[in-house]
ZATOR-330541 format. One line per field, with one value per residue (C-alpha): x, y, z; residue in one letter; residue number from 0. Coordinates in steps of 0.05 Angstrom, whole numbers. Example, Ala and Ser with C-alpha at 12.3 -4.5 7.8 and 13.67 -1.06 7.14 Angstrom:
<nodes>
east: c(246	273) $
north: c(-90	-21) $
up: c(156	143) $
res: c(a	s) $
n: c(0	1) $
</nodes>
This chain:
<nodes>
east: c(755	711	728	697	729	699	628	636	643	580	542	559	541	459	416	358	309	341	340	256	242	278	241	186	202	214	135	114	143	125	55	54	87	35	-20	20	33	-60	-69	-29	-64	-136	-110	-87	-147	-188	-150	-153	-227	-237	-188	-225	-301	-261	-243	-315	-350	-297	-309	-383	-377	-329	-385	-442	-396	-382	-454	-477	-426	-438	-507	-497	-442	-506	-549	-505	-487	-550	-562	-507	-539	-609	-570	-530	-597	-637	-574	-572	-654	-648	-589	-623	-686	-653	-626	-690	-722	-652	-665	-738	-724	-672	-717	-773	-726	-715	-784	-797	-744	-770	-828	-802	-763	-829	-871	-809	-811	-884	-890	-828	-802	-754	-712	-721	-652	-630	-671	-652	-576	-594	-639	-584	-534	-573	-592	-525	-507	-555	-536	-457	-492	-540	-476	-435	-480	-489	-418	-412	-465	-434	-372	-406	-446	-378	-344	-395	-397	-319	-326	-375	-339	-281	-319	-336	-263	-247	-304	-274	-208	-233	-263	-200	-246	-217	-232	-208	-274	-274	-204	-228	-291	-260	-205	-262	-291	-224	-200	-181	-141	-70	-50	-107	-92	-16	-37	-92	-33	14	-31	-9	-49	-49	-76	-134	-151	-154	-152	-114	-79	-109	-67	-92	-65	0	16	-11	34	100	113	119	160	207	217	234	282	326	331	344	399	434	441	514	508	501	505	443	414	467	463	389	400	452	411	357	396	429	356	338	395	379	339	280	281	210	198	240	318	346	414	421	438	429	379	346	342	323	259	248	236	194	147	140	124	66	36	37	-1	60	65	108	164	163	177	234	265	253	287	350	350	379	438	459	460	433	392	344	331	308	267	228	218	198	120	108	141	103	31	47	82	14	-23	23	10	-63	-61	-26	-56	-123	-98	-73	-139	-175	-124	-127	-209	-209	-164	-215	-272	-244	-216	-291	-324) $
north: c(-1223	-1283	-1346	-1368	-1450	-1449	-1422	-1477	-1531	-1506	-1508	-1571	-1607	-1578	-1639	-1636	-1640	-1577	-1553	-1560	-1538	-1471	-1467	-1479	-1420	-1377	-1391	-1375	-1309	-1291	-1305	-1264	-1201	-1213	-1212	-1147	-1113	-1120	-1104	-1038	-1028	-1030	-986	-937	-942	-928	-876	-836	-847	-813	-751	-745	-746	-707	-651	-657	-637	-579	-547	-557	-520	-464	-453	-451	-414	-348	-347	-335	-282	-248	-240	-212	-164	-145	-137	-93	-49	-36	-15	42	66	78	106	152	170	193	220	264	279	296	344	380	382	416	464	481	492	538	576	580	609	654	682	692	725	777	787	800	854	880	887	914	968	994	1002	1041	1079	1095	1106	1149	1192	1234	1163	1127	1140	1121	1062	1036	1045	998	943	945	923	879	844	844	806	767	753	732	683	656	645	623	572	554	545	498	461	451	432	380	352	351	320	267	246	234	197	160	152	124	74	42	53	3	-42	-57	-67	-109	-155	-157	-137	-83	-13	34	70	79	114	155	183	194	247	275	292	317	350	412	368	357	310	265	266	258	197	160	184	130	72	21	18	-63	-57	-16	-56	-124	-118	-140	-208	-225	-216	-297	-316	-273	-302	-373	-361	-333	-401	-435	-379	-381	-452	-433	-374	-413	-464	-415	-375	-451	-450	-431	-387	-417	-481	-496	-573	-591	-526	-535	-603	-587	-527	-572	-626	-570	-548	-613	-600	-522	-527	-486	-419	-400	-335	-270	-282	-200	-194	-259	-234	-302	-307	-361	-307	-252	-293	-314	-247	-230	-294	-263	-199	-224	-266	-200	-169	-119	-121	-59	-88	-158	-122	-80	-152	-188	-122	-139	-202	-160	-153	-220	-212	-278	-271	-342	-312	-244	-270	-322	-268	-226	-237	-238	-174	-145	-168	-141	-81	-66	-79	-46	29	15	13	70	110	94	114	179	191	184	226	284	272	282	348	376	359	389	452	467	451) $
up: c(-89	-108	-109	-173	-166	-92	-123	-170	-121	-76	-138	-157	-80	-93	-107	-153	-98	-54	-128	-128	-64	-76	-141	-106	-48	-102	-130	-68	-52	-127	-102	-41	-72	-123	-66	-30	-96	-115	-40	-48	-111	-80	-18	-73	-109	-39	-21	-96	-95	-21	-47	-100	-66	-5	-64	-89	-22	-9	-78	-65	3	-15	-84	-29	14	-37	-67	9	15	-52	-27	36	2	-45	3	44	-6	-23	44	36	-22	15	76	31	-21	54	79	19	24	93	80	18	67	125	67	46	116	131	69	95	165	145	93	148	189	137	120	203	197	141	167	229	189	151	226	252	198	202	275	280	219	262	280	211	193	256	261	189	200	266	229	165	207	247	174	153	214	203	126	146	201	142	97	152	161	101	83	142	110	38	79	116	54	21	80	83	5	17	74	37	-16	19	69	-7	-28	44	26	-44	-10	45	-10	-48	-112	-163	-137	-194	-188	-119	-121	-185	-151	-91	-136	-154	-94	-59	-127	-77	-26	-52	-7	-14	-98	-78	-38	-82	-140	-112	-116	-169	-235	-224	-157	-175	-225	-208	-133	-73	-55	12	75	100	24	31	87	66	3	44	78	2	-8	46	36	-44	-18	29	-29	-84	-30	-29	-94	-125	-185	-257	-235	-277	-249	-211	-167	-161	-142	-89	-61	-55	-14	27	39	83	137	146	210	207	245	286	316	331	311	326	297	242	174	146	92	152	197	154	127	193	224	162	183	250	232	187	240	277	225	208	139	137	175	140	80	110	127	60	22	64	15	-38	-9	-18	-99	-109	-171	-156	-92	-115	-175	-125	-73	-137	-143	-72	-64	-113	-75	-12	-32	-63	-3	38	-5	-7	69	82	28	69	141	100	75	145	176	124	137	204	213	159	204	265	228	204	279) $
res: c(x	x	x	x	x	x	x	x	x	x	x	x	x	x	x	x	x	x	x	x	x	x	x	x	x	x	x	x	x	x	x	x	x	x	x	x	x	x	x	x	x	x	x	x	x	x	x	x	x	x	x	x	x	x	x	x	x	x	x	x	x	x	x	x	x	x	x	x	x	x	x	x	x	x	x	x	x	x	x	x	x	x	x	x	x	x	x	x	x	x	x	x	x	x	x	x	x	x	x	x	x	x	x	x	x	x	x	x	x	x	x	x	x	x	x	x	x	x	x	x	x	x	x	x	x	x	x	x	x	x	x	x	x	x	x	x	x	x	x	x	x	x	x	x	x	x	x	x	x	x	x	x	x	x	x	x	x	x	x	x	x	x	x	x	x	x	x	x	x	x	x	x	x	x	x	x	x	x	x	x	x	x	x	x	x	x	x	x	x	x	x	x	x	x	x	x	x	x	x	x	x	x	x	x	x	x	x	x	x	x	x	x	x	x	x	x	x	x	x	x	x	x	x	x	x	x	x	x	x	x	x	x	x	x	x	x	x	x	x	x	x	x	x	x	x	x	x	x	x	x	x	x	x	x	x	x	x	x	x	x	x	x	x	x	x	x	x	x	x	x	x	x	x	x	x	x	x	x	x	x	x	x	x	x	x	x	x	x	x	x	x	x	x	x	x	x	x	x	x	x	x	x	x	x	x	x	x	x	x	x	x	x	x	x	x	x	x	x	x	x	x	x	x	x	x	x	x	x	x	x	x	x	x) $
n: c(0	1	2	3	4	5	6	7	8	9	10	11	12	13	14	15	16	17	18	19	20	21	22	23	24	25	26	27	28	29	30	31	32	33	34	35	36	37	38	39	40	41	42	43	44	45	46	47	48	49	50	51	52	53	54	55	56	57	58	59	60	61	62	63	64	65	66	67	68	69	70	71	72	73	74	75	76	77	78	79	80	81	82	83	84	85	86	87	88	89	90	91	92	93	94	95	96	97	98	99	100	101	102	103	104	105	106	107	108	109	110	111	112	113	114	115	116	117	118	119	120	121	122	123	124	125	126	127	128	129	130	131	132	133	134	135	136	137	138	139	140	141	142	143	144	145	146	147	148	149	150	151	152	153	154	155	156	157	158	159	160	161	162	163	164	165	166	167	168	169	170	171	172	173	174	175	176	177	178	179	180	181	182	183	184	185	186	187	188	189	190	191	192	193	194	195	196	197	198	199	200	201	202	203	204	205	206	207	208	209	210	211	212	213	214	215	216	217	218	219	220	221	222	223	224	225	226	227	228	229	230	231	232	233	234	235	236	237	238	239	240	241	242	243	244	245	246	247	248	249	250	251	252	253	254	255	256	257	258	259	260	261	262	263	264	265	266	267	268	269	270	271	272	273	274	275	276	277	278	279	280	281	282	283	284	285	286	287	288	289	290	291	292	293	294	295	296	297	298	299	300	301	302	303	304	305	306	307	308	309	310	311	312	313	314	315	316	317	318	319	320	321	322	323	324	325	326	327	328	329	330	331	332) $
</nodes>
């Protein structure tokens, strides 16, 4: 406790001049915070300023940056559309010059049948039963051929059709009319529909989050999680609050943790997996969130779900799509 009659007396022992030199102490330290307190201001202002020039130039790049790239994408794709328009020419061409040779072929046996027929009356009969059959060989090679042709054409306008489908998806740019022409030109392969079926309306649409941003965005994420899992339920501010100070002393886990059920471990395991480029299996992990019932951490895990579950179909609707491609291309060889 104080001792307010010994205060009094320490008070009363301070002369006039110790009185004036404190006072004048006290001027002086007003004066040097003063002098700190306009030097921190001009750092600040410095510092704001070089942000702010610093943000200028990277907006600048990144603008000069994507107008490069939107012209090289333009200038590619309009390289696959002359490949594809002389692709098509040349296949209507060699058509045309099979149509041409089979049809001389004919005309040779023709002609062939009428001199036999001429020089030998006795064998005509004989003769024509030989050259009918020869033609009619001849006709099942012609449209044996040919339906290996129309296979091939078709087989090419799909694969066609799908290297745009992986363009727009490599570009993260909506691609509903990729995945609608290429329906149309597998209409007769079920599993192909069954696969581009299963593609979410949103993703189509407006495209692709991409993978460098997913995983960019799952280490804010993962940060948010472990806060929201901290959190006791309807707590409202104060359970935010806590979470959030709980959140400083949970040591952060890097790399492979096999076995932790923690929500630490679980979104740990998911981290690896993505810098692995296994998006599949990162997923598996996060799902095991759920079990926890914790309804902060589900809704901030929500939207990020969402994005990569996307990505994750789009993928392996594509590998589908090659696969079922490929058997057809060796069934018809």
């Amino acid at each position: 406790d104080l001792d307010i009659s010994d205060i009094a007396r320490k008070v009363g022992t301070i002369g006039q001049e110790d009185i004036d030199k404190l006072l004048i102490q006290i001027q002086r330290l007003e004066s040097r915070i003063n002098k700190r307190e306009k030097t921190i201001n001009e750092y600040n202002n410095r510092i704001s300023k070089q942000q702010a020039e610093t943000r200028q130039k990277y907006q600048d790049e990144l603008s000069k940056e994507y107008q490069r790239y939107q012209q090289q994408l333009s200038e590619k794709q309009s390289e696959l559309n002359k490949l594809k328009q002389q692709f098509e020419e040349k296949i209507e061409n060699e058509k045309q010059k099979i149509r041409r040779q089979k049809q001389e072929e004919l005309e040779k046996q023709k002609q062939k049948l009428q001199q036999y027929y001429d020089e030998n009356n006795d064998k005509r009969a004989k003769q024509v039963e030989d050259i009918t059959k020869k033609v009619q060989e001849i006709e099942k090679v012609y449209q044996m051929t040919m339906d290996y042709l129309n296979n091939s054409i078709k087989l090419q306008k799909q694969y066609a059709t799908l290297i745009s489908l992986r363009e727009a998806v490599k570009n993260n740019k909506p691609f509903r009319k990729e995945v609608d022409a290429l329906k149309e030109e597998a209409k007769d392969d079920q599993l192909i529909q069954c696969a581009l079926e299963s593609i979410p309306e949103s993703a189509s649409n407006h495209g692709l989050e991409d993978f460098v941003k997913l995983q960019e965005r799952f280490y804010t994420v993962k940060n948010k999680a472990i806060t929201s899992s901290l959190s006791p339920s309807k707590t409202g501010l104060f359970g935010y609050a806590y979470a959030k100070l709980a959140s400083l002393f949970v040591l952060p886990e890097k790399g492979f943790f096999n076995g932790g059920s923690s929500v630490v471990s679980i979104l740990s395991r998911a981290e690896y997996y993505l810098q692995h480029n296994q998006l599949p299996d990162a997923l598996n992990e996060i799902e095991k969130c759920k079990q926890f019932n914790n309804p902060d951490l589900n809704n901030t895990l929500k939207d990020w779900l969402q994005l990569a579950h996307h990505r994750a179909i789009v993928e392996q609707v594509l590998e589908i799509t090659t696969a079922q491609l490929t058997l057809t291309t060796n069934a018809i060889q």
